[in-house]
FIKOLZA-1660 file (N, C-alpha, C; in steps of 0.1 Angstrom, whole numbers, plus 5000, padded with zeros to 4 digits):
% residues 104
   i   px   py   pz ch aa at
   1 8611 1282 5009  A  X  N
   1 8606 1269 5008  A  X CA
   1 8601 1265 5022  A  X  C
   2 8589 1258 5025  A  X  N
   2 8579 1256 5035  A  X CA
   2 8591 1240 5040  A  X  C
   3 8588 1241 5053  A  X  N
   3 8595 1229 5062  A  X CA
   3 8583 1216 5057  A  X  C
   4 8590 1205 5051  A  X  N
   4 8585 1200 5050  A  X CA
   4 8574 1189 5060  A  X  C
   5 8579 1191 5070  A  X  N
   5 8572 1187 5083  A  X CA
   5 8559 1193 5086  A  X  C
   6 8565 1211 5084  A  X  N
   6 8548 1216 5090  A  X CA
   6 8534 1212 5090  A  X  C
   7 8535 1210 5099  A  X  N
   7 8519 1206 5099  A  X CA
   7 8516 1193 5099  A  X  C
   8 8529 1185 5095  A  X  N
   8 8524 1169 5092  A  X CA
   8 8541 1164 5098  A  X  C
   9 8538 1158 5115  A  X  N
   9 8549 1159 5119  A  X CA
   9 8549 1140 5121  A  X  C
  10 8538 1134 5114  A  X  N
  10 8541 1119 5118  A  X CA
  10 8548 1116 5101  A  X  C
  11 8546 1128 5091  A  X  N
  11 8559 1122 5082  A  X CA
  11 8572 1123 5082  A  X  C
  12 8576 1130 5092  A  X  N
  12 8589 1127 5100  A  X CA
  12 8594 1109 5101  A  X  C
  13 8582 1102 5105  A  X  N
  13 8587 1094 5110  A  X CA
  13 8582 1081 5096  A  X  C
  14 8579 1088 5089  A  X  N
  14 8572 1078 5073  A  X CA
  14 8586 1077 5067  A  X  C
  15 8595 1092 5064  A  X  N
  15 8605 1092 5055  A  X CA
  15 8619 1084 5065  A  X  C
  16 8612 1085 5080  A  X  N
  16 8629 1077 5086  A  X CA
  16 8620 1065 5088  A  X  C
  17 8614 1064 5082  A  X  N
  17 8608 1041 5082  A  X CA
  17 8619 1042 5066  A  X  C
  18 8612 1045 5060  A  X  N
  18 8617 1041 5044  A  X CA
  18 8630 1041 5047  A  X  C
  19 8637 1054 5051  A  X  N
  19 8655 1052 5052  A  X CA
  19 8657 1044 5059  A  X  C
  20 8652 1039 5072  A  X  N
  20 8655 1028 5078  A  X CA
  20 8654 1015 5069  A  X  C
  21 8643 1009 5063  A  X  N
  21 8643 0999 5053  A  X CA
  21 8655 0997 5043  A  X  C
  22 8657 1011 5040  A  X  N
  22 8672 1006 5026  A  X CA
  22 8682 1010 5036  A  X  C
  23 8683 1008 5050  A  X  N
  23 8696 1009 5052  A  X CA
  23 8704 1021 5056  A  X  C
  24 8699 1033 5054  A  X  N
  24 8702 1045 5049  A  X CA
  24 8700 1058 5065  A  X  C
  25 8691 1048 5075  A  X  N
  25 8687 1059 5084  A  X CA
  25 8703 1066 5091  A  X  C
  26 8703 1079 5092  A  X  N
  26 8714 1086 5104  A  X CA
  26 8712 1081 5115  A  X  C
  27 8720 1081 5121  A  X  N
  27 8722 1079 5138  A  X CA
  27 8715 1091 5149  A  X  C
  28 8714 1103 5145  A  X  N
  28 8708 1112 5147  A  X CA
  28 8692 1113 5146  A  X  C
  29 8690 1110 5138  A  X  N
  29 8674 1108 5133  A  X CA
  29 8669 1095 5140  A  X  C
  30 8675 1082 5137  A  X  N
  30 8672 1074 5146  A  X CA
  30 8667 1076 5160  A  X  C
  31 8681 1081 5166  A  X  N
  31 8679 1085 5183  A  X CA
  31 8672 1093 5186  A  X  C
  32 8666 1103 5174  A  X  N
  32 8652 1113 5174  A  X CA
  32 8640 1101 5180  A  X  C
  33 8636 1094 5164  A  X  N
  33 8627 1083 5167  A  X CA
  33 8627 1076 5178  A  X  C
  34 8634 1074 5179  A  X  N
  34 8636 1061 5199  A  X CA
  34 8628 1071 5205  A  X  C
  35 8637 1081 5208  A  X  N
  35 8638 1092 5221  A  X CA
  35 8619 1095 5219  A  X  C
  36 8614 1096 5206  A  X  N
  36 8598 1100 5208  A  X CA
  36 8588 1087 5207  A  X  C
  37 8596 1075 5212  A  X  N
  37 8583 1064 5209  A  X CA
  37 8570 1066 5223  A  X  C
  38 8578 1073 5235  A  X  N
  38 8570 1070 5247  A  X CA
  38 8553 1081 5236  A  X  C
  39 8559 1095 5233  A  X  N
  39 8548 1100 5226  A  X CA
  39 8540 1096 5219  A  X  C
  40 8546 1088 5207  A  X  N
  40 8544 1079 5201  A  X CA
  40 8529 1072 5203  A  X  C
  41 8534 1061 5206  A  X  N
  41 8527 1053 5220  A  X CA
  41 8513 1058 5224  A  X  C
  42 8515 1073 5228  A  X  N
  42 8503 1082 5235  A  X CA
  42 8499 1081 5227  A  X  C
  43 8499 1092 5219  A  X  N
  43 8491 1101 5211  A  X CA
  43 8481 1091 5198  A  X  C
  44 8491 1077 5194  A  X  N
  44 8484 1072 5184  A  X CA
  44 8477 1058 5188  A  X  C
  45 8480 1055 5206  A  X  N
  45 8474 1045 5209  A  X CA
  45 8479 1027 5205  A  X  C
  46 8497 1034 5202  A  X  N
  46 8500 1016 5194  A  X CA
  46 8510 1014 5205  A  X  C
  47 8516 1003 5204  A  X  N
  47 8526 0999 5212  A  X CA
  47 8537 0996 5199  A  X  C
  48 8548 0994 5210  A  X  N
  48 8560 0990 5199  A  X CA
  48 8569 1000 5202  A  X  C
  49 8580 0993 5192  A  X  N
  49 8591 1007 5185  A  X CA
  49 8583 1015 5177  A  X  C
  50 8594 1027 5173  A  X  N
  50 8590 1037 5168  A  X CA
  50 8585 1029 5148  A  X  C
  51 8597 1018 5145  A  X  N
  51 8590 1010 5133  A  X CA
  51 8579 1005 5129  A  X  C
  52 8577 0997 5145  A  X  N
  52 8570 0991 5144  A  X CA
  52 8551 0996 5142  A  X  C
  53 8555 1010 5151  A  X  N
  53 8542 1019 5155  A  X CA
  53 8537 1026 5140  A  X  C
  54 8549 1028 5135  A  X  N
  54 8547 1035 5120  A  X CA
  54 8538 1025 5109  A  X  C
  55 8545 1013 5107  A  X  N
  55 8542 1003 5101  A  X CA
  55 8526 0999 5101  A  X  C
  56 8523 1001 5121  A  X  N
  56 8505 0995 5121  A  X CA
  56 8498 1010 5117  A  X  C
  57 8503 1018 5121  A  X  N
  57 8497 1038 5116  A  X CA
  57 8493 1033 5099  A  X  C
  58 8504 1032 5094  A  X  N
  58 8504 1032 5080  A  X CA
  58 8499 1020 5069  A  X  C
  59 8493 1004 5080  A  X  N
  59 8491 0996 5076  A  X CA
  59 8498 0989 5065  A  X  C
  60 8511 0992 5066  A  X  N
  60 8523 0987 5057  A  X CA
  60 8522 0972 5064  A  X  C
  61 8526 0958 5050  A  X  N
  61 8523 0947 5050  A  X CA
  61 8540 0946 5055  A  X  C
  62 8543 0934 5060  A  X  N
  62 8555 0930 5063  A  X CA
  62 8566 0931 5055  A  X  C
  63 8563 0923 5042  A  X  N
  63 8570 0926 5030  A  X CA
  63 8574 0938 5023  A  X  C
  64 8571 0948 5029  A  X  N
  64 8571 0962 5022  A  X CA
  64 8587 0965 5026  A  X  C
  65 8597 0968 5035  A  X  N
  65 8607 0971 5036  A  X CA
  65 8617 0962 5024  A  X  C
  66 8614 0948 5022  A  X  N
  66 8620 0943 5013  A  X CA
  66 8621 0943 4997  A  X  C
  67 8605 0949 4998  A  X  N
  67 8603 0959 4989  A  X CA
  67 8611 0968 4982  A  X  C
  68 8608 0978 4995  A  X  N
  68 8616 0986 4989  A  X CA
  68 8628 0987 4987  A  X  C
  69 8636 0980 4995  A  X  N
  69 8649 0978 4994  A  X CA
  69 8652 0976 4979  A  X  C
  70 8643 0968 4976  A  X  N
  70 8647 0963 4959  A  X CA
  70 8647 0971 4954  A  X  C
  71 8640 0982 4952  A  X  N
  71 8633 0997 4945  A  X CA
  71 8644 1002 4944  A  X  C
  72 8648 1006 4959  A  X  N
  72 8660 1014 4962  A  X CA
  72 8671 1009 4953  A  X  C
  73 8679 1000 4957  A  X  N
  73 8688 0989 4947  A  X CA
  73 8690 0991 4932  A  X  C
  74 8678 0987 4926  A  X  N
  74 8679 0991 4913  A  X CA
  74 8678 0998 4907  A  X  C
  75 8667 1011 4913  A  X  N
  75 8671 1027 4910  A  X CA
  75 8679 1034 4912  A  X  C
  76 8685 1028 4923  A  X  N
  76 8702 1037 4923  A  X CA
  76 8712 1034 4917  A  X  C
  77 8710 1021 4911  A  X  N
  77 8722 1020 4898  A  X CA
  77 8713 1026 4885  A  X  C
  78 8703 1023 4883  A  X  N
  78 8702 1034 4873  A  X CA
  78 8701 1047 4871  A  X  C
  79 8703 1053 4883  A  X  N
  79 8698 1065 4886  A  X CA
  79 8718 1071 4887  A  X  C
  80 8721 1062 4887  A  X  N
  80 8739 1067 4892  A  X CA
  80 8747 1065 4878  A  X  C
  81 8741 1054 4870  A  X  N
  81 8746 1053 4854  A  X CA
  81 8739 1065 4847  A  X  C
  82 8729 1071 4848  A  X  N
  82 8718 1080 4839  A  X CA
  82 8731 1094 4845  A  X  C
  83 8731 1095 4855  A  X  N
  83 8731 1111 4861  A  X CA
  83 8745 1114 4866  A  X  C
  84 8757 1104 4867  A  X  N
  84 8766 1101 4870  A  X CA
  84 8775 1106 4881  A  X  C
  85 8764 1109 4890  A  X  N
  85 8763 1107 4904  A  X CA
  85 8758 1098 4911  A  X  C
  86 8764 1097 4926  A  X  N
  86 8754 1089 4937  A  X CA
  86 8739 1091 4936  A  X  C
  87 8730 1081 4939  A  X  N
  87 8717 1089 4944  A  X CA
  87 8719 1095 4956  A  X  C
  88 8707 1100 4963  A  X  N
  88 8706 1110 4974  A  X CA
  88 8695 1103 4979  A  X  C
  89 8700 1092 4994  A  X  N
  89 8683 1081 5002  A  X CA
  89 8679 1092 5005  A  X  C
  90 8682 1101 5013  A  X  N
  90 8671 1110 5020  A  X CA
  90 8660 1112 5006  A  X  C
  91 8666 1120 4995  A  X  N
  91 8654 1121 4984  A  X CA
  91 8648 1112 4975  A  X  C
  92 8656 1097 4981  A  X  N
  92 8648 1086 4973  A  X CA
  92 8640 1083 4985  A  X  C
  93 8638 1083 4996  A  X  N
  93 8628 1086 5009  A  X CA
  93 8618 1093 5007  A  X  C
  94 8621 1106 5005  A  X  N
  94 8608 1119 5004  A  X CA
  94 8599 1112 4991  A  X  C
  95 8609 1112 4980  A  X  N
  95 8602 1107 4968  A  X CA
  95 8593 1097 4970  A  X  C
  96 8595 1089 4976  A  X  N
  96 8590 1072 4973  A  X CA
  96 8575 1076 4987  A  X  C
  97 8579 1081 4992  A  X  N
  97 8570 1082 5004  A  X CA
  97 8558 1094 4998  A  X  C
  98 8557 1102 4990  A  X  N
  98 8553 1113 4981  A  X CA
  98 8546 1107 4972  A  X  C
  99 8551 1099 4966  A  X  N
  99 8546 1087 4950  A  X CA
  99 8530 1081 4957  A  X  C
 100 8541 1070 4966  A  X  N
 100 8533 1061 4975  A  X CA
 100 8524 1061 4985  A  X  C
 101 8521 1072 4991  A  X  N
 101 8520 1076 5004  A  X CA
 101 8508 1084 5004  A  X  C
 102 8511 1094 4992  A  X  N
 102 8502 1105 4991  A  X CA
 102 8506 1112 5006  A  X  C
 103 8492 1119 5009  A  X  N
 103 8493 1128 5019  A  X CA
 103 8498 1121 5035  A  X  C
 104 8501 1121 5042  A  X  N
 104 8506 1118 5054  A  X CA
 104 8499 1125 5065  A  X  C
% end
């Protein structure tokens, strides 16, 4: 199985917007994101945090994290009554970002 990153390393920072929105981002991954906004910055010409920089890249409306939060929310109780497990944010991340997103 191919890294999903290869080759497309700003969706690194698509699927830790989305987990950040439901709540869901690691502490790890975060401190990734910080630690690379100065690059950030460079390479795509925005200012901001690392959220913020993603959000104008992506031309995500304001409203979209509360969005999805809702998404997240109600698919995970249905998705935890159907399958009778937890969901999994990281793969409700990949997923929703994959659906929505298309290519990155």
């Amino acid at each position: 199985m191919s890294d999903r990153y290869e080759d497309k390393p700003f969706l690194r920072y698509v699927d830790a917007w989305v987990l950040n929105a439901i709540g869901h981002l690691d502490e790890p991954t975060r401190a990734y994101c910080v630690a690379m906004e100065p690059t950030l910055r460079q390479s795509l010409g925005q200012a901001g945090s690392w959220t913020e920089i993603v959000a104008k890249q992506m031309k995500f409306p304001p409203e979209l994290p509360a969005q999805i939060r809702k998404i997240w929310e109600e698919g995970k109780l249905r998705f935890e009554a159907g399958n009778g497990r937890p969901a999994d944010p990281a793969q409700f991340a990949m997923t929703f970002v994959d659906r929505n997103f298309g290519r990155v």
